[in-house]
Structures are given as structure tokens and as C-alpha cells.
N, CA, C, O and CB atoms as a CASP TS submission, in Angstrom:
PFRMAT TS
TARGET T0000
AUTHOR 0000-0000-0000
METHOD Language model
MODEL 1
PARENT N/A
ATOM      1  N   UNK     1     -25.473  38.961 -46.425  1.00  0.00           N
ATOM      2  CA  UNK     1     -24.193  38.493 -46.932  1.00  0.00           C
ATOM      3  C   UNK     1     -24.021  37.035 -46.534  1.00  0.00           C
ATOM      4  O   UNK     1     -24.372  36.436 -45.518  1.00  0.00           O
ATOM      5  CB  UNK     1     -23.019  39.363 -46.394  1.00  0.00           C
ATOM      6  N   UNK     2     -23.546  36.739 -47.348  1.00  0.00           N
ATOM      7  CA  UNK     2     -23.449  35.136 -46.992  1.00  0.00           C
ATOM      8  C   UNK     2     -21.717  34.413 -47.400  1.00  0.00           C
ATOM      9  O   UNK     2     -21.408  33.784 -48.412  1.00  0.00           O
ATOM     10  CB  UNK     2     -24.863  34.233 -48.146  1.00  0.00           C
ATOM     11  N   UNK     3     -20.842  34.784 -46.224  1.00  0.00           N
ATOM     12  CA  UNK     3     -19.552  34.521 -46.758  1.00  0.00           C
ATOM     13  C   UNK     3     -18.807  32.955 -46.543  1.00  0.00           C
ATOM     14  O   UNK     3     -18.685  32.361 -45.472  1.00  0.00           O
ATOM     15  CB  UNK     3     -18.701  35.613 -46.116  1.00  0.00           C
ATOM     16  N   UNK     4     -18.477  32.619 -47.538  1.00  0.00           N
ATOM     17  CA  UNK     4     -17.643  31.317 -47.810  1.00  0.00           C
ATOM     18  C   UNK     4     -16.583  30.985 -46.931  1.00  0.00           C
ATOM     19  O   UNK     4     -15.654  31.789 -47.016  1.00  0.00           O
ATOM     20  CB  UNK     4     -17.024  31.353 -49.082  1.00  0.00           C
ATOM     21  N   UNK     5     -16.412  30.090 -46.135  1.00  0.00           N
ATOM     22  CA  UNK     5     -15.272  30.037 -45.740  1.00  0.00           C
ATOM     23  C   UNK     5     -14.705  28.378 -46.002  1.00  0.00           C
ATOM     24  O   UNK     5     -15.195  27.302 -45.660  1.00  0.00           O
ATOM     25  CB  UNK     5     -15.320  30.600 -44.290  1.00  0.00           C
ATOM     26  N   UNK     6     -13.267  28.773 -46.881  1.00  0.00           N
ATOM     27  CA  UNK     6     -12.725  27.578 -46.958  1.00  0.00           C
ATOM     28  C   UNK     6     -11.610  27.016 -46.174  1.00  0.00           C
ATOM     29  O   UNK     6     -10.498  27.498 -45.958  1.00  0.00           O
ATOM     30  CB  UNK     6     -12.449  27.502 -48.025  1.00  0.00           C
ATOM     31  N   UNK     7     -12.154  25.846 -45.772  1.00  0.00           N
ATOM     32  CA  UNK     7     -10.918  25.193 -44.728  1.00  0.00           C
ATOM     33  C   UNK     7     -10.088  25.051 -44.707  1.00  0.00           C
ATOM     34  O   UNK     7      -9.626  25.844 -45.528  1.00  0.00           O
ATOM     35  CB  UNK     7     -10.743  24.409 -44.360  1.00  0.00           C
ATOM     36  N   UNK     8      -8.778  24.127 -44.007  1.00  0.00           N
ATOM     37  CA  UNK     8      -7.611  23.806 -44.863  1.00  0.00           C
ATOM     38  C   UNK     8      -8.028  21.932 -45.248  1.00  0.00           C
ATOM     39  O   UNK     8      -7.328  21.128 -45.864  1.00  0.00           O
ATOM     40  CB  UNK     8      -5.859  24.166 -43.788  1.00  0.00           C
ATOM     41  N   UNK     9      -9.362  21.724 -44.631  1.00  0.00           N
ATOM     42  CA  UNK     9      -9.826  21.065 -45.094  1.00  0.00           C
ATOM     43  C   UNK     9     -10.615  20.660 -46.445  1.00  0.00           C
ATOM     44  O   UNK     9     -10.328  21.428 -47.364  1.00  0.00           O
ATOM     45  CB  UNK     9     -10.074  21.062 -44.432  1.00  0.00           C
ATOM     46  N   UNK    10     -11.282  19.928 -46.703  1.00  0.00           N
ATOM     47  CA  UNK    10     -12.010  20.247 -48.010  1.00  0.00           C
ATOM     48  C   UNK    10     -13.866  20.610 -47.684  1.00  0.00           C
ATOM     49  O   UNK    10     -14.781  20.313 -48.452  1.00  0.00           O
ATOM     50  CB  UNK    10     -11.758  18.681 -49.120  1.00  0.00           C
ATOM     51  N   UNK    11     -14.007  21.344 -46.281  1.00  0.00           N
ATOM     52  CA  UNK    11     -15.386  21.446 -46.042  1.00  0.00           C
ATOM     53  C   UNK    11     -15.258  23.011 -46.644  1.00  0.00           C
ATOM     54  O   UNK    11     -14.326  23.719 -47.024  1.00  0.00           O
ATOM     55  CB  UNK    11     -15.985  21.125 -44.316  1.00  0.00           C
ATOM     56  N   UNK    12     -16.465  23.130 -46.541  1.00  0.00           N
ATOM     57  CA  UNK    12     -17.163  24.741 -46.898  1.00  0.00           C
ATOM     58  C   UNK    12     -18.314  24.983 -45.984  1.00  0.00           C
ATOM     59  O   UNK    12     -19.278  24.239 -45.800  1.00  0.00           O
ATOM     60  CB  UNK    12     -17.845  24.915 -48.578  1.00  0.00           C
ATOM     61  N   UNK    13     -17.999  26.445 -45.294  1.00  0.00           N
ATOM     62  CA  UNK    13     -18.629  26.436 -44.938  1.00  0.00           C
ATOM     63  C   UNK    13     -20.067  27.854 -45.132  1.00  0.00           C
ATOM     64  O   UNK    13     -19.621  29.001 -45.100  1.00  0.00           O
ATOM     65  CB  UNK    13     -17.915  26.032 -44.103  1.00  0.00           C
ATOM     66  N   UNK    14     -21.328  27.745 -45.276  1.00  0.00           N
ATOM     67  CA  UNK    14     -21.392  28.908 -45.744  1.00  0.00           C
ATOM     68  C   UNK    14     -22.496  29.707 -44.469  1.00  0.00           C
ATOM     69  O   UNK    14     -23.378  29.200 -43.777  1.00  0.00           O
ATOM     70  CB  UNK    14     -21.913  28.788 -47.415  1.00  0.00           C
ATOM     71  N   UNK    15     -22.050  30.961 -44.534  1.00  0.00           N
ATOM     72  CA  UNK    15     -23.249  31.404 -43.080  1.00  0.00           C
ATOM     73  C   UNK    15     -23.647  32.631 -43.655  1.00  0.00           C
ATOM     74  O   UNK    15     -23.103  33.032 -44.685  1.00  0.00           O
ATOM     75  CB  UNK    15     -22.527  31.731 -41.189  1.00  0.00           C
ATOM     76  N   UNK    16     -24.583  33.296 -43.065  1.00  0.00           N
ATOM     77  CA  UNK    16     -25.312  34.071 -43.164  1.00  0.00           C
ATOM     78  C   UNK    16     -25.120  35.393 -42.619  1.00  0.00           C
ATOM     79  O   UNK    16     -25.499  35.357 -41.449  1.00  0.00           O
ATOM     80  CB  UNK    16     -26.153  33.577 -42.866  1.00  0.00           C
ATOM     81  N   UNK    17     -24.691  36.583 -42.939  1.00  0.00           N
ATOM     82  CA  UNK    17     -24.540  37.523 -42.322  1.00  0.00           C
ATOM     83  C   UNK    17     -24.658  39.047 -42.745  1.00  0.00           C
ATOM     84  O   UNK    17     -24.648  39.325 -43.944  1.00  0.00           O
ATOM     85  CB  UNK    17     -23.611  37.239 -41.942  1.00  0.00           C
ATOM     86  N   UNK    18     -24.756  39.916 -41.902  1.00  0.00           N
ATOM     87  CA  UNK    18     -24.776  41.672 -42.651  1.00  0.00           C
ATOM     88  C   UNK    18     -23.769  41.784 -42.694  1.00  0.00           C
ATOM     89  O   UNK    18     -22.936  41.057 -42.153  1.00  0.00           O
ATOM     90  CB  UNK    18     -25.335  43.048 -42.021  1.00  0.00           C
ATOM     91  N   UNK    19     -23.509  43.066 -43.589  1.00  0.00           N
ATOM     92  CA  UNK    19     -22.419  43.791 -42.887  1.00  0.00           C
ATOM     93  C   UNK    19     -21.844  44.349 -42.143  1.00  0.00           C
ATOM     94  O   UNK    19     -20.632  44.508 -42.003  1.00  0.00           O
ATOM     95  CB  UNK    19     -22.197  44.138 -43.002  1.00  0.00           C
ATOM     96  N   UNK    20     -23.218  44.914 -41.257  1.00  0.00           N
ATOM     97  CA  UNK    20     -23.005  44.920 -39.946  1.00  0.00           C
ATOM     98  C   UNK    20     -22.473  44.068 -38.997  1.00  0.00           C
ATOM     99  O   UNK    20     -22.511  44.469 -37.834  1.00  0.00           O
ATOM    100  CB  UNK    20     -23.826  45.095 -39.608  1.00  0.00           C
ATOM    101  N   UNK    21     -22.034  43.093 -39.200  1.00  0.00           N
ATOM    102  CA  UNK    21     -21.599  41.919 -38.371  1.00  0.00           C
ATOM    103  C   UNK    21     -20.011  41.996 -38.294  1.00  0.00           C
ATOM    104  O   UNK    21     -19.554  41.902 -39.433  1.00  0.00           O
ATOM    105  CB  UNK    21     -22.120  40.463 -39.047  1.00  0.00           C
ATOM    106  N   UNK    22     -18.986  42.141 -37.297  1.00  0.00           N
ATOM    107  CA  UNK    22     -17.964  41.919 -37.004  1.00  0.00           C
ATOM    108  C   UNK    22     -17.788  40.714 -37.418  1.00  0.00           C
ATOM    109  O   UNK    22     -18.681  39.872 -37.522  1.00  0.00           O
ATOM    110  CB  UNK    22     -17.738  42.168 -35.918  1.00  0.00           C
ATOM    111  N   UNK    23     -16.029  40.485 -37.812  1.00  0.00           N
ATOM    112  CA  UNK    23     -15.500  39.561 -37.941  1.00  0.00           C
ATOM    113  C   UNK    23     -15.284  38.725 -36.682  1.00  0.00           C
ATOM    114  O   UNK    23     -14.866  37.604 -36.971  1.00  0.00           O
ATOM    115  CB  UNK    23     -14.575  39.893 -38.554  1.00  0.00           C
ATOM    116  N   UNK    24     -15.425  38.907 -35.516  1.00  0.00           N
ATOM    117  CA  UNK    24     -15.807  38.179 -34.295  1.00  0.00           C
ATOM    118  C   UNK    24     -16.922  37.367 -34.755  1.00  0.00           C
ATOM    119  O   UNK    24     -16.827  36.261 -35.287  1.00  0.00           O
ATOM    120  CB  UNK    24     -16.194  39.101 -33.060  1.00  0.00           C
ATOM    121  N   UNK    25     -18.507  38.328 -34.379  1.00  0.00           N
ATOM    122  CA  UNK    25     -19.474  37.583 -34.688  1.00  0.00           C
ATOM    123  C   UNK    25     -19.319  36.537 -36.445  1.00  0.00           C
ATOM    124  O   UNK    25     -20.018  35.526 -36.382  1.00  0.00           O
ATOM    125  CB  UNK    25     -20.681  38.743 -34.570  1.00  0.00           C
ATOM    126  N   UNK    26     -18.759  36.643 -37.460  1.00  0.00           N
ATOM    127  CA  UNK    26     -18.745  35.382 -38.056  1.00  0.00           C
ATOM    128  C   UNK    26     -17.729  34.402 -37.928  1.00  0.00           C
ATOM    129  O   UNK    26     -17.620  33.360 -38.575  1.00  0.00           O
ATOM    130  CB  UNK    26     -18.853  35.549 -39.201  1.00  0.00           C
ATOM    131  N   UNK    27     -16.723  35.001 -36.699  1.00  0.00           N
ATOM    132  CA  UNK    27     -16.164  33.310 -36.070  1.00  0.00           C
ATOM    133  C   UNK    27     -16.831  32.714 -35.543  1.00  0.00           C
ATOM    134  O   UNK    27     -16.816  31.483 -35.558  1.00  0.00           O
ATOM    135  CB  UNK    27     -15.185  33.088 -35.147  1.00  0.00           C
ATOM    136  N   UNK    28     -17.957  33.725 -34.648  1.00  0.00           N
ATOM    137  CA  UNK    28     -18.650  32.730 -33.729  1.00  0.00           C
ATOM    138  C   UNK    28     -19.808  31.454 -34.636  1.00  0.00           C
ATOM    139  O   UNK    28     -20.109  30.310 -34.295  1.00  0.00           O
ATOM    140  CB  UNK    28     -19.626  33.840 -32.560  1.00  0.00           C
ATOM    141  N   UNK    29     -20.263  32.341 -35.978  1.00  0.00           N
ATOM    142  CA  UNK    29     -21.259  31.277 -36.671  1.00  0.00           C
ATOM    143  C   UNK    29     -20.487  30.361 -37.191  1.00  0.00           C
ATOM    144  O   UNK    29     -21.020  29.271 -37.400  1.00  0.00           O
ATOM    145  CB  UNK    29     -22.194  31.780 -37.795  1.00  0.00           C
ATOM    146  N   UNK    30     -19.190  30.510 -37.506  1.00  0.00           N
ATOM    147  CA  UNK    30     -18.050  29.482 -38.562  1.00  0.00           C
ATOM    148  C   UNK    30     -18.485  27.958 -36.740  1.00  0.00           C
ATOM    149  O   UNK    30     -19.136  26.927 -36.573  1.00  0.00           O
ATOM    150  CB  UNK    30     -15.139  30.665 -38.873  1.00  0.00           C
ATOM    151  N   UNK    31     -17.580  28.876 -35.918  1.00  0.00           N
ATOM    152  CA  UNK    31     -17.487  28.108 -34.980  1.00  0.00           C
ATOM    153  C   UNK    31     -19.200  26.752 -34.663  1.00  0.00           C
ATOM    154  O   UNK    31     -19.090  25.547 -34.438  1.00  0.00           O
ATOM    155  CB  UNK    31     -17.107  29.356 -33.779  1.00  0.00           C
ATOM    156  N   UNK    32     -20.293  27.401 -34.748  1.00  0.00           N
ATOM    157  CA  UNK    32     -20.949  26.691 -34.385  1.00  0.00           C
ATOM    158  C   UNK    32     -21.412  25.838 -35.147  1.00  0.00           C
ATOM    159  O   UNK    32     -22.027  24.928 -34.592  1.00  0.00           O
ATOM    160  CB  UNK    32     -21.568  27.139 -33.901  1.00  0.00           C
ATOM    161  N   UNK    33     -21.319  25.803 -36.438  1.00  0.00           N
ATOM    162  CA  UNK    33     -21.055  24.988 -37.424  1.00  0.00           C
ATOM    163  C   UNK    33     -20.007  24.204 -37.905  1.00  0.00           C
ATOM    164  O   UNK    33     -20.228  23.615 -38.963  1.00  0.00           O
ATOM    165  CB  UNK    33     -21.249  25.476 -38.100  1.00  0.00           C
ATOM    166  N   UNK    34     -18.754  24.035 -37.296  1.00  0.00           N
ATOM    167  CA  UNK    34     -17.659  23.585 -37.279  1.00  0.00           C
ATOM    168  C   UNK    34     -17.854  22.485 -35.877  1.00  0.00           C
ATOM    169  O   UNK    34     -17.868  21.254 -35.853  1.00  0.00           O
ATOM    170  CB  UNK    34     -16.574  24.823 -37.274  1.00  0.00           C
ATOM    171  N   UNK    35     -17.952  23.196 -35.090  1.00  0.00           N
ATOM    172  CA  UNK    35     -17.291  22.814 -33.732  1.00  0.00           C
ATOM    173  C   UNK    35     -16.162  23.469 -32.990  1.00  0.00           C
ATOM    174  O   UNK    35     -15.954  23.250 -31.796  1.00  0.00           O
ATOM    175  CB  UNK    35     -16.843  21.634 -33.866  1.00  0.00           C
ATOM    176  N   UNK    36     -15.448  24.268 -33.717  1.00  0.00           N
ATOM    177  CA  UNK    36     -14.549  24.790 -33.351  1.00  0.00           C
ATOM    178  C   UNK    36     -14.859  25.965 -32.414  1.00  0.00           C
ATOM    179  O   UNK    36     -15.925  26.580 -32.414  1.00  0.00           O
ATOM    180  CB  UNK    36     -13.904  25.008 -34.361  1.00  0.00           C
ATOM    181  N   UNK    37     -13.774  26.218 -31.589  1.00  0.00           N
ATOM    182  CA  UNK    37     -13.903  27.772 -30.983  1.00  0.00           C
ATOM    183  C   UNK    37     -13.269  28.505 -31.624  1.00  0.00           C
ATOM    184  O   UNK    37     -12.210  28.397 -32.242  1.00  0.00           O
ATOM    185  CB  UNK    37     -13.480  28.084 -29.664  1.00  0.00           C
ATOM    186  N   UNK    38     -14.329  29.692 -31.370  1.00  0.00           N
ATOM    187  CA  UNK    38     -14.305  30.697 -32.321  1.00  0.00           C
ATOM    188  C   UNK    38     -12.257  31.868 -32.593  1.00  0.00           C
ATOM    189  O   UNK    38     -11.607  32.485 -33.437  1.00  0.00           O
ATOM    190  CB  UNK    38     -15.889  31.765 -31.532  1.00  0.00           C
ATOM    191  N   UNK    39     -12.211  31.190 -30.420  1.00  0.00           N
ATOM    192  CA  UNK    39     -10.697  31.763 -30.717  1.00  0.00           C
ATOM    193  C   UNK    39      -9.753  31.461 -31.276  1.00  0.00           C
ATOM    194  O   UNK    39      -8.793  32.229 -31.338  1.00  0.00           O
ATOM    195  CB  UNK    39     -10.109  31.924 -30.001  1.00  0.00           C
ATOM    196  N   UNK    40      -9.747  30.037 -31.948  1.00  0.00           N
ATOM    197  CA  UNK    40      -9.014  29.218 -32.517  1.00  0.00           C
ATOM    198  C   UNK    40      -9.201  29.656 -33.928  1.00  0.00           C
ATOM    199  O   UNK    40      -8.263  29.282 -34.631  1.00  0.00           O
ATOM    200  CB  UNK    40      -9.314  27.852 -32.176  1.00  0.00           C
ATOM    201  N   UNK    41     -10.231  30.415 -34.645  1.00  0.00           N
ATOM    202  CA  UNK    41     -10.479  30.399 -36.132  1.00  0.00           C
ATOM    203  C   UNK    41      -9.319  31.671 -36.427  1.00  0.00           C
ATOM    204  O   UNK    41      -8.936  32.547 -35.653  1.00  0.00           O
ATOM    205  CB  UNK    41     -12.353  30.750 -36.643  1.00  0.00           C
ATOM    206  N   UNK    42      -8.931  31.404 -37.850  1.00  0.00           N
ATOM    207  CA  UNK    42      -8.215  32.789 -38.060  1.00  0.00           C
ATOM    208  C   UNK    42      -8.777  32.983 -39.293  1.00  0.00           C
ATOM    209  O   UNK    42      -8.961  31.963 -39.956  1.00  0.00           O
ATOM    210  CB  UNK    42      -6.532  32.888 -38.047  1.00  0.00           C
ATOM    211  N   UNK    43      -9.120  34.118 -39.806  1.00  0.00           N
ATOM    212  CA  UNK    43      -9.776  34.323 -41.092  1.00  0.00           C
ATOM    213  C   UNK    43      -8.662  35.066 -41.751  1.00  0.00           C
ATOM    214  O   UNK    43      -7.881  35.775 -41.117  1.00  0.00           O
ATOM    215  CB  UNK    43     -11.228  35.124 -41.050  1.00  0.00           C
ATOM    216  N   UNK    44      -8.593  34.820 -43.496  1.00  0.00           N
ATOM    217  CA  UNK    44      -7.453  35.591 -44.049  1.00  0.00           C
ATOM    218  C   UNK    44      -7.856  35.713 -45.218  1.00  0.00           C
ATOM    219  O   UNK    44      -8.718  34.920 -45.599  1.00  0.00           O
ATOM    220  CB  UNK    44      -6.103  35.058 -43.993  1.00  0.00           C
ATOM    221  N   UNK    45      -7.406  36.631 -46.040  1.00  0.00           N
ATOM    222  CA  UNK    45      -7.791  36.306 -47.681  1.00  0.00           C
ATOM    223  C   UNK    45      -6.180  37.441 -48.146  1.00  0.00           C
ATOM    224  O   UNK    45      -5.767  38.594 -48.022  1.00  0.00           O
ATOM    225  CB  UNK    45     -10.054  37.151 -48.412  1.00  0.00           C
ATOM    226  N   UNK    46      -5.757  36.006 -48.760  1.00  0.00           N
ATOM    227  CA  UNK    46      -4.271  37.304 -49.526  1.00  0.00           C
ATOM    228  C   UNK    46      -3.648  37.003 -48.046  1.00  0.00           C
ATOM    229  O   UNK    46      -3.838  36.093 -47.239  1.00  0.00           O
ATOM    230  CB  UNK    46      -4.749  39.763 -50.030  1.00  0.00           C
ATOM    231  N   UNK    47      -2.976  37.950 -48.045  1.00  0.00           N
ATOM    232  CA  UNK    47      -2.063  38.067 -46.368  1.00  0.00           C
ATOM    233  C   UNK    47      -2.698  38.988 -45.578  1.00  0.00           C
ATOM    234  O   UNK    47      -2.230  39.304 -44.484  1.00  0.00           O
ATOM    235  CB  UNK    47      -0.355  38.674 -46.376  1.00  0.00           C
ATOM    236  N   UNK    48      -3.785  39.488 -46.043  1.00  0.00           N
ATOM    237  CA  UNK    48      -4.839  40.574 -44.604  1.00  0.00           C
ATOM    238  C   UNK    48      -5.191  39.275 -43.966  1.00  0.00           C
ATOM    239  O   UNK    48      -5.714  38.296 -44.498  1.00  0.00           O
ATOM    240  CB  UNK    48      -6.739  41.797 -45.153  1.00  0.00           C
ATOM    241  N   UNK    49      -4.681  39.499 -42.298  1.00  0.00           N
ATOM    242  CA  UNK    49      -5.365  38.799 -41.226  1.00  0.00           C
ATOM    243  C   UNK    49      -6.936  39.584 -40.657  1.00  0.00           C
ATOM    244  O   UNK    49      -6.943  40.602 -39.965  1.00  0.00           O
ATOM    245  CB  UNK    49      -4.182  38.733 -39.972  1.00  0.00           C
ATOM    246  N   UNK    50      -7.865  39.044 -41.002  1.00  0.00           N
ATOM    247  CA  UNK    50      -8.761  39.731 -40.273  1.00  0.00           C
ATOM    248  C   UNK    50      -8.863  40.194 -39.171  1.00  0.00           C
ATOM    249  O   UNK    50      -8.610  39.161 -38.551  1.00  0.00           O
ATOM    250  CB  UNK    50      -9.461  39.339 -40.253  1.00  0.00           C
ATOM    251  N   UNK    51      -9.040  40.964 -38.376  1.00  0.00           N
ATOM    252  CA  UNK    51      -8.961  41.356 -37.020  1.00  0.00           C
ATOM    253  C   UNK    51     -10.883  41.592 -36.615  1.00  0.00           C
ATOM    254  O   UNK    51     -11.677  42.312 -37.220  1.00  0.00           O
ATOM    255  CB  UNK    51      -7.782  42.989 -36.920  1.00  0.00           C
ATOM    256  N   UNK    52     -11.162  40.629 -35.319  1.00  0.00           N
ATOM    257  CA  UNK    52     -12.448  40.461 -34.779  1.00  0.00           C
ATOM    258  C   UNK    52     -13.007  41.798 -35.034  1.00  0.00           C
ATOM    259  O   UNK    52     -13.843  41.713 -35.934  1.00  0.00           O
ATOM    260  CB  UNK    52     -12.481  40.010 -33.279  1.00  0.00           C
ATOM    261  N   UNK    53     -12.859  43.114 -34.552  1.00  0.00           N
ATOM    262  CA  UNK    53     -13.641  44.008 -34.502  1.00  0.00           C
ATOM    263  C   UNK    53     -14.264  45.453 -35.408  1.00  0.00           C
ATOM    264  O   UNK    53     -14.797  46.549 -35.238  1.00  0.00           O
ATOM    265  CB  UNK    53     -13.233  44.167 -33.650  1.00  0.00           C
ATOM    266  N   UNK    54     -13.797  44.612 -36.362  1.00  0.00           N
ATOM    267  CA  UNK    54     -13.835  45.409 -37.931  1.00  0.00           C
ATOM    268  C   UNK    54     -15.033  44.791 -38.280  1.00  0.00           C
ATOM    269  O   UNK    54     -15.220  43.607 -38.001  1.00  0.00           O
ATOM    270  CB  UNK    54     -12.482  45.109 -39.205  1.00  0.00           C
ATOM    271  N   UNK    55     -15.782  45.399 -38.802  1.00  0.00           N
ATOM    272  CA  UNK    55     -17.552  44.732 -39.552  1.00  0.00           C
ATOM    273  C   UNK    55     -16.438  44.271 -40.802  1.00  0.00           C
ATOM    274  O   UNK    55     -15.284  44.528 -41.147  1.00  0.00           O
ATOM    275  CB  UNK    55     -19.443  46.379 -40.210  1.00  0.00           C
ATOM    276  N   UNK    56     -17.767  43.288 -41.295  1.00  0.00           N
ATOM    277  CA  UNK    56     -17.582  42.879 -42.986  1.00  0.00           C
ATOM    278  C   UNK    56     -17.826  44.135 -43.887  1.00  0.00           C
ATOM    279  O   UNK    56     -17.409  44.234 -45.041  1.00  0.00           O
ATOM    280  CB  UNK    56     -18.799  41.631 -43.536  1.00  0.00           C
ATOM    281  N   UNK    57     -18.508  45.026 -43.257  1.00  0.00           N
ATOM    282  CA  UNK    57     -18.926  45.810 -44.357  1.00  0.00           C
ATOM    283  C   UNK    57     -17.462  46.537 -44.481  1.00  0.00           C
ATOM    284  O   UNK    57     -16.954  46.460 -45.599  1.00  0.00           O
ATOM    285  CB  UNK    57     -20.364  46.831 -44.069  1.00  0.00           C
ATOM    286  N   UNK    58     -16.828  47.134 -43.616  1.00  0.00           N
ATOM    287  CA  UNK    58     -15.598  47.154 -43.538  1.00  0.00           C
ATOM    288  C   UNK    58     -14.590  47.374 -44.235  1.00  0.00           C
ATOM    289  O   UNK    58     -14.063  48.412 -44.635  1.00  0.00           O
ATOM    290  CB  UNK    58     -15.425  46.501 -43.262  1.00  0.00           C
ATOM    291  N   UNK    59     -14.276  45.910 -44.394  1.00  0.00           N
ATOM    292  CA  UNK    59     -13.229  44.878 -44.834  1.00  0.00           C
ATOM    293  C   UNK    59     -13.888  45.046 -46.729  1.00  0.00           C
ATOM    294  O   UNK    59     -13.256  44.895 -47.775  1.00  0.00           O
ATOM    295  CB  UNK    59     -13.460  42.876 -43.765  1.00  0.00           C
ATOM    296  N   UNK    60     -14.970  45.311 -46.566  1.00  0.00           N
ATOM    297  CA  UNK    60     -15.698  45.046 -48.292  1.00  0.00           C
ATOM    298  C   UNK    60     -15.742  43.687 -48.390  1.00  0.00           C
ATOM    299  O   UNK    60     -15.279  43.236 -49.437  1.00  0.00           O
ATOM    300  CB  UNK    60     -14.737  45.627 -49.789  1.00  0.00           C
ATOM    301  N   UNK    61     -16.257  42.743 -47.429  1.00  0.00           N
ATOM    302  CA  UNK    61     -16.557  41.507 -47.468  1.00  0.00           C
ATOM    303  C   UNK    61     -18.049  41.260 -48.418  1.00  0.00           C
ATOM    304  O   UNK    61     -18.954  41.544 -47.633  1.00  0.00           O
ATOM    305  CB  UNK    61     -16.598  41.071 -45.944  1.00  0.00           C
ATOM    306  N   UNK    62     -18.440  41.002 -49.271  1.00  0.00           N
ATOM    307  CA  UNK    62     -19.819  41.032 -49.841  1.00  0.00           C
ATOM    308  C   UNK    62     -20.184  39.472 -50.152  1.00  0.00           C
ATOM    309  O   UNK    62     -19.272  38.651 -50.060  1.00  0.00           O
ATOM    310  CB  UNK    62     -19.883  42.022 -51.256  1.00  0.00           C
ATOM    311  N   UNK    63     -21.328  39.098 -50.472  1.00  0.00           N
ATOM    312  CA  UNK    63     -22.345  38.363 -50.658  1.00  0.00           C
ATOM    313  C   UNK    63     -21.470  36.761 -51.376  1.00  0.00           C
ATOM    314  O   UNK    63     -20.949  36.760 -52.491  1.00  0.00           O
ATOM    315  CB  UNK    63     -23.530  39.331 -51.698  1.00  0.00           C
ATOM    316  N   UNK    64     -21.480  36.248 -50.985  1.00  0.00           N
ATOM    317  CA  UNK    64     -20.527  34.439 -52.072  1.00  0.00           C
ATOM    318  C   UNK    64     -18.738  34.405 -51.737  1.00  0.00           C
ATOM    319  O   UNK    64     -17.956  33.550 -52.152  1.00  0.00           O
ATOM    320  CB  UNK    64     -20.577  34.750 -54.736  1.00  0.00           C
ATOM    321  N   UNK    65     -18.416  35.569 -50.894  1.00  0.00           N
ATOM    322  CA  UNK    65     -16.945  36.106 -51.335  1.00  0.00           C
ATOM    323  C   UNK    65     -16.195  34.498 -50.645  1.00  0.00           C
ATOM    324  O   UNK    65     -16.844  33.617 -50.081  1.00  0.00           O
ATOM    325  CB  UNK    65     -16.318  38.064 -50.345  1.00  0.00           C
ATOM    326  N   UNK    66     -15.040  34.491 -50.844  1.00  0.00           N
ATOM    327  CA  UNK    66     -14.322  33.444 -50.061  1.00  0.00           C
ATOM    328  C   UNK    66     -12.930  33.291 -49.342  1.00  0.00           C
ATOM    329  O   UNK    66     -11.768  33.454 -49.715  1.00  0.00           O
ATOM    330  CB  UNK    66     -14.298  32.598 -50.789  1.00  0.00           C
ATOM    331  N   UNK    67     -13.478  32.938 -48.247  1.00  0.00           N
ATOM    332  CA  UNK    67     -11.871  33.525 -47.331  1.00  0.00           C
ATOM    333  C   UNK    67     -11.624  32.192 -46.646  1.00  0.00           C
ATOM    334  O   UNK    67     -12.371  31.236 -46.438  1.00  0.00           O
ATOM    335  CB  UNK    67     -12.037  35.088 -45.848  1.00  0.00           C
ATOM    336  N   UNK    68     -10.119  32.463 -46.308  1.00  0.00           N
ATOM    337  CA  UNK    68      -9.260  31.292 -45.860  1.00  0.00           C
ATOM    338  C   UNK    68      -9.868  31.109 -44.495  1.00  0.00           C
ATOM    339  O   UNK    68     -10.547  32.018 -44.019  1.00  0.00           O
ATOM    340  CB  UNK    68      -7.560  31.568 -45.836  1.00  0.00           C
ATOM    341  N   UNK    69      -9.680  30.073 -43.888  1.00  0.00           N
ATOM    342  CA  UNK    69     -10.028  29.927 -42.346  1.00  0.00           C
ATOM    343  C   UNK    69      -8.816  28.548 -42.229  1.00  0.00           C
ATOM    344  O   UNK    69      -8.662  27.472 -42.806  1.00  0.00           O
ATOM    345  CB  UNK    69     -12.108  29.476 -41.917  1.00  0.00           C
ATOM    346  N   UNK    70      -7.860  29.590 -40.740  1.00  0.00           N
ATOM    347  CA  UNK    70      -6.914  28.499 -40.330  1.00  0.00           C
ATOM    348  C   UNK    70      -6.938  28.455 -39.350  1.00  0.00           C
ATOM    349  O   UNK    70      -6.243  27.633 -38.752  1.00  0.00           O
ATOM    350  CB  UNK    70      -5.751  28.450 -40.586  1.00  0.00           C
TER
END
């Protein structure tokens, strides 16, 4: 899976991941590609706040999808 995340900037960022992967673990890749810490990221799409310990597979996060990051 490889999910989109758009800033409130105009970067994109794109990472690599299963679905097996918690929404933790893709703050931590947003983060290391940003610079940011990962506790600081908030992921959202619509008004669902993601919560760290839910996988993508989950959530039905799949492959190009694109979510807010604030």
C-alpha cells in the first residue's frame, strides 16, 4: 500500500506500506520524511480521526488513497 498524505502544505507525501501496518507505524514513515514527530502528525480523511493502533487494513486504507495530515 502506498498511502498519500496531503499536507496543509502543498507537499505530498508518499510511503510505502501493508496493511498490516498501524496507523502509528505510518506516522512514524510520514514523520521521517517530513521531519516531523510522529506525535505531532494527525491523520484524518472526512472527520474520522485516525487513531495509532488500528492497521490500515482496518480503516480500508488501500493502495494511492489520500488522507489529510495536520
Amino acid at each position: 500500500i502506498a498511502a498519500m498524505e496531503n499536507l496543509l502544505t502543498p507537499i505530498k507525501v508518499a510511503v510505502k506500506c501493508s496493511p498490516d501496518d498501524t496507523i502509528g507505524d505510518l506516522k512514524k514513515l510520514i514523520a521521517a520524511q517530513t521531519g516531523t514527530t510522529p506525535e505531532k502528525i494527525q491523520l484524518k480523511k472526512w472527520y474520522t480521526i485516525y487513531k495509532d493502533a488500528i492497521t490500515l487494513g482496518d480503516y480500508e486504507i488501500s493502495d494511492g488513497m489520500s488522507l489529510e495530515m495536520y
